[in-house]
N, C-alpha and C positions, 0 to 999 in steps of 0.2 A: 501440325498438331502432335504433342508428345502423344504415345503412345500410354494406357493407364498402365501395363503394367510396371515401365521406367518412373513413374509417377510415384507409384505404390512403391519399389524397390528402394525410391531415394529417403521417401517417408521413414519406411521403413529403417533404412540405416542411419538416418538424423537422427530418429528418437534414440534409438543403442548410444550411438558415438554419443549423444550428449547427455544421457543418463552417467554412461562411461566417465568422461570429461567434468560432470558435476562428483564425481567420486574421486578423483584425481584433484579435483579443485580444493577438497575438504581436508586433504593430504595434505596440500603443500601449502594450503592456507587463501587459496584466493578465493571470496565468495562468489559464491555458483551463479545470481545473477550475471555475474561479465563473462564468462564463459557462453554462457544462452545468448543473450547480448551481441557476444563478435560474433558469433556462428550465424546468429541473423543480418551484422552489416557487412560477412564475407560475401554470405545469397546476395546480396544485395544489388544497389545500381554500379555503386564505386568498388565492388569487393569483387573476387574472384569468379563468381558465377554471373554476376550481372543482370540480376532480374530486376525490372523498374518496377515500383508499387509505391503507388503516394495517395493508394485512397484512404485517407484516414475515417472517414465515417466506416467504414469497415472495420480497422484495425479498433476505432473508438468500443463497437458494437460485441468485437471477437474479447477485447479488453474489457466492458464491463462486464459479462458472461462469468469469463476467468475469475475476476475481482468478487462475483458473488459465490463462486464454489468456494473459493477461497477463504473469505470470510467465513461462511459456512461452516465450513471445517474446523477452522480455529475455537469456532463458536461454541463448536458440538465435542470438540474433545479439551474443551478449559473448567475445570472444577471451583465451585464457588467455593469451597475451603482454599484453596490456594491463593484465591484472587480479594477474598474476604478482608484480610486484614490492612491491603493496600489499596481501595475499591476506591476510595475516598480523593486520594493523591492523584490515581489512576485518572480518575476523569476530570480530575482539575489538568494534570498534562494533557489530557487527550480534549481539552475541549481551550480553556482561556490558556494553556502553554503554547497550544497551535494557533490561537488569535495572537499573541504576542510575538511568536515566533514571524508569521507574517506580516504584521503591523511592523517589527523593529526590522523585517530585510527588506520589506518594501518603501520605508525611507532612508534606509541604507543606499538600495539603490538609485531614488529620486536625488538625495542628497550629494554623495560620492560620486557617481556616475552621471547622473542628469536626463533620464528620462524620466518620462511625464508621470506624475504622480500615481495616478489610477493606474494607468500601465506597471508600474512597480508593484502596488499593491499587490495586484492580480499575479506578478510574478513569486511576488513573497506565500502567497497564499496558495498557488501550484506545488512549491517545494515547502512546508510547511510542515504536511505528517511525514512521522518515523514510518518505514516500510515495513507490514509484517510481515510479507515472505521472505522478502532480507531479514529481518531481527528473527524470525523461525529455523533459516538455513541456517543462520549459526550458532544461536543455543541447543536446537534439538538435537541434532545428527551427532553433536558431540554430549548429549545430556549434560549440558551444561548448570549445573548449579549455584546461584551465587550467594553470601551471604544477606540475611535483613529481608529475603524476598524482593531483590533487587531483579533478576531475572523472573520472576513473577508480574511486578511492576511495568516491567520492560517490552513484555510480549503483550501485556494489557493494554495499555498506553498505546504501542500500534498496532493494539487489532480494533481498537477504539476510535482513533482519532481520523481517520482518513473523511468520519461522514462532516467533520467540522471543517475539514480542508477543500470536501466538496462543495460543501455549501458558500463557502468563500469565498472560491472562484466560481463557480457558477455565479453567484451575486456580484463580480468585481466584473465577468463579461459581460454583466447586463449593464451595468454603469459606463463600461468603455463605450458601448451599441446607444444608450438612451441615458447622457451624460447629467440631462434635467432630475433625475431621478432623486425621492427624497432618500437620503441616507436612513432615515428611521423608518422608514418605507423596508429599506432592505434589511434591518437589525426587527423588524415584526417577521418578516418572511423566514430569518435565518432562525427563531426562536421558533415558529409554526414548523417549521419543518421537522427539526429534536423534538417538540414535541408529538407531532402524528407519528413517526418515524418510529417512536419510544412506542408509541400506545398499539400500531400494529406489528411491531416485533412483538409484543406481551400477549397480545390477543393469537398470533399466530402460532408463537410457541406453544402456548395453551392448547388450541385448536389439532394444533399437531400433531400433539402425543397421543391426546383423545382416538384422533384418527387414527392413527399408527398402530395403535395397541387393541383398536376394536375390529377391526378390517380384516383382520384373521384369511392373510393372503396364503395360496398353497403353496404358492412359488417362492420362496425367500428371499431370492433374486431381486426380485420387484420395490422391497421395503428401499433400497439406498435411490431406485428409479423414483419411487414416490417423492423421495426429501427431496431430490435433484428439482422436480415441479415446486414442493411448498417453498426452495430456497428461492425460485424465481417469480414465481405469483407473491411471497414477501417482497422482493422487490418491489414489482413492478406495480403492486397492488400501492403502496407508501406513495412512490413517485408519481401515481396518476391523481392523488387526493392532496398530494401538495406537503408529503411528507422525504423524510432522507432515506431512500430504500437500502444503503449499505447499515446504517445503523440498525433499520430495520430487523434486516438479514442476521445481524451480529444476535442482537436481543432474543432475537426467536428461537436462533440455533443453542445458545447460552441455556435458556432454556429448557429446550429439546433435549442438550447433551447432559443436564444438569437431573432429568428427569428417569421413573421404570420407562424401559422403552426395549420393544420384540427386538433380539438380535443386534443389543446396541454395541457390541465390540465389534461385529462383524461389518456394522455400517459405520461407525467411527473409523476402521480400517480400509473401508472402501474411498471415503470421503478422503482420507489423506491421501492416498495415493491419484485420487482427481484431481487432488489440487497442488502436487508437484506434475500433474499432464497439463493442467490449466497456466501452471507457470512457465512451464518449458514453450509451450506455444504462443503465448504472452508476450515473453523475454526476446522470444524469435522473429515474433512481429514485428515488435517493436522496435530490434535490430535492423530489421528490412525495410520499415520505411524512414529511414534516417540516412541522408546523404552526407558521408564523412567529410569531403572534400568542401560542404558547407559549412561543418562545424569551425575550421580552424579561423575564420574571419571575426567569429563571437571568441574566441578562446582568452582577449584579456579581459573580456567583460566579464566573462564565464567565470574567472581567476578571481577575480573581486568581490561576485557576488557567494561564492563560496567560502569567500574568508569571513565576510559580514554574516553570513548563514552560520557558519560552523564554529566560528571563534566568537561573536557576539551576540545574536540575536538568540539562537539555541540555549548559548548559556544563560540567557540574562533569566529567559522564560522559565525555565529549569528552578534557577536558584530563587527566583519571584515564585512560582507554585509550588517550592520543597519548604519552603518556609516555615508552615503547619508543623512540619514531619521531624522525624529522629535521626532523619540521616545525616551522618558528619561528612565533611570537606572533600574527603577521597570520594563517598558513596556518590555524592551530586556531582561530583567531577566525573565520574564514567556517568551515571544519567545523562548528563551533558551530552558527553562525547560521542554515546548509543544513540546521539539522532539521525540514525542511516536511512539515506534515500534509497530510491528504488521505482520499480516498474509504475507504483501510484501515477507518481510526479511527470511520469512522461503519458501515462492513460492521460492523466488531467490535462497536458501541455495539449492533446489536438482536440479540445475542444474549441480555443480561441480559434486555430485553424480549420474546423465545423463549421463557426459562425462566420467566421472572414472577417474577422476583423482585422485592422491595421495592423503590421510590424509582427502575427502570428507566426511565421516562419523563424522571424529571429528569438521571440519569446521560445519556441519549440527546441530551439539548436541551444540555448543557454541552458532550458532548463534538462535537456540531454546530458551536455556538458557537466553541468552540475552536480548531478545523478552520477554519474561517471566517476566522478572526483572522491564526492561522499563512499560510493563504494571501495574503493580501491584503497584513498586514505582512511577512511574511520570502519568499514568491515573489515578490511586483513589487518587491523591492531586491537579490535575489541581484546578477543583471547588475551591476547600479552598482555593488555593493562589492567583486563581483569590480574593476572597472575601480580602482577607488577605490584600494583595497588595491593594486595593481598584480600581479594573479595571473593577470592573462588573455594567454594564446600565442597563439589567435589564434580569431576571432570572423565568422563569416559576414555 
């Protein structure tokens, strides 16, 4: 039995080193998720410390947690003047761009590659949404500003779109599990859900500030403890009545941060810094239960499906929902390109492994893989081709 205080000491120095490591990251350009990332698959079984850890209902449980302060946050410090005049575009990507985006990799896959249909789907609809912590780590730390309200667009889009990629898979493992199932069956469930999902994020925001502002706590401390329970009773409240508690969560907090509210810089300021501790623990996780030495047997699958993602499916969806909009050939080519994966895509990946269904190990390791790729190639070249493109107002 380790001893608590070696316990606490290495805690202790992992959070430093990788606060550190993400500030170094920012420097030379590589986004902060793959840093978090190897620091969890060095801990790991194949890495340098060698701890084994494969309970994914844990990591699942530690993962949506993260996923709601996270959103949270996003929620409560995004201005309806900012997001106003692209509100419209925004959740056409964040809703039919991430149905298309899945539909056109999940018969990329079936077709190209040759697994089973429904299995594609369900892979195409795992890596679907843009990652907001990835698309936050590197507009915000550099104030990044682009023209047209493209970086507006950008952060909206995925802090939006993850409850459609939810719903997706979640309904694509129930089809692989109970394959009789009526597909209109699952397109009533996936509209029931945006809708409850919608109606008690509004009632909650509502509710919230009401509360917030009448409650006249002596402690001030107490107000960011308060929102930490309405961000998880929004959850959890959606998800028990048959609603999407991430969207939930987003609406409420949008809300909330949009409203008068006791000490709202002071809780705006708490909330972000939770939700780069919610990240950091997340990214380390999810590091740690991934066995590298199983990744490289998926690696030409992995190759492929990341081409189909990033070079066809991404774009098609993009320039199919920009359609409406003003933006010219450059603007939609970085929308494009800004479709960066992230910790979403690997939370979503161990639910198949939750249910146990067939071939979930190898769906977990592609969509790892994938995640991996999208980082490394489309986060460390956003900046440049913002610059390139000539789209950037102005840059810290």
């Amino acid at each position: 039995m380790i001893p608590i205080e070696v316990l606490l000491f290495g805690l202790g120095l992992l959070l430093i080193a990788s606060i550190l490591l993400s500030k170094l990251s920012t420097v030379i350009g590589i986004p902060t998720l793959i840093v978090f990332l190897i620091i969890g698959m060095l801990l790991g079984s194949d890495g340098i410390i060698g701890i084994y850890f494969d309970n994914y209902l844990f990591v699942q449980y530690i993962s949506i947690f993260a996923l709601i302060i996270i959103m949270f946050s996003g929620g409560l410090d995004t201005e309806f003047k900012r997001i106003k005049p692209i509100a419209k575009i925004g959740v056409s990507l964040s809703t039919f761009g991430v149905l298309l985006t899945a539909v056109v990799t999940g018969l990329f896959i079936h077709f190209i590659i040759g697994i089973d249909l429904i299995v594609s789907l369900l892979i195409g609809s795992i890596i679907s949404s843009t990652d907001v912590a990835a698309v936050f780590s590197i507009f915000r730390p550099f104030n990044l500003k682009l023209k047209n309200n493209l970086d507006n667009l950008l952060e909206f889009e995925s802090a939006t779109n993850d409850p459609m990629a939810y719903v997706l898979t979640v309904s694509f493992i129930y089809l692989v599990i109970h394959p009789t199932t009526s597909i209109w069956g699952i397109i009533f469930l996936l509209i029931q859900s945006m809708v409850i999902g919608t109606i008690v994020g509004y009632l909650s925001g509502k509710l919230s500030v009401k509360l917030v502002n009448s409650i006249n706590l002596t402690t001030k401390g107490l107000y960011p403890v308060l929102l930490i329970g309405v961000a998880v009773l929004t959850f959890a409240s959606a998800e028990l009545i048959g609603g999407n508690g991430f969207l939930a969560v987003y609406i409420g907090s949008l809300l909330i941060g949009n409203s008068a509210l006791v000490s709202k810089r002071a809780q705006i300021n708490f909330f972000d810094g939770l939700a780069w501790l919610m990240q950091i623990i997340m990214f380390i996780i999810l590091g740690l239960v991934v066995f590298p030495k199983q990744l490289l047997p998926t690696a030409g699958i992995s190759l492929l499906v990341s081409f189909g993602l990033i070079l066809i499916a991404r774009p098609l969806s993009v320039f199919l929902c920009l359609i409406p909009s003003k933006f010219n050939l450059k603007e939609k080519f970085f929308v494009s390109w800004t479709g960066i994966k992230g910790a979403v895509p690997i939370v979503f990946a161990t639910y198949p492994l939750v249910a146990d269904i067939p071939q979930a190990g190898i769906i977990f390791n592609i969509v790892f893989f994938v995640t991996i790729i999208s980082v490394l190639l489309q986060g460390s070249t956003i900046k440049f081709l913002a610059k390139k493109l000539k789209l950037v107002e102005s840059m810290d």
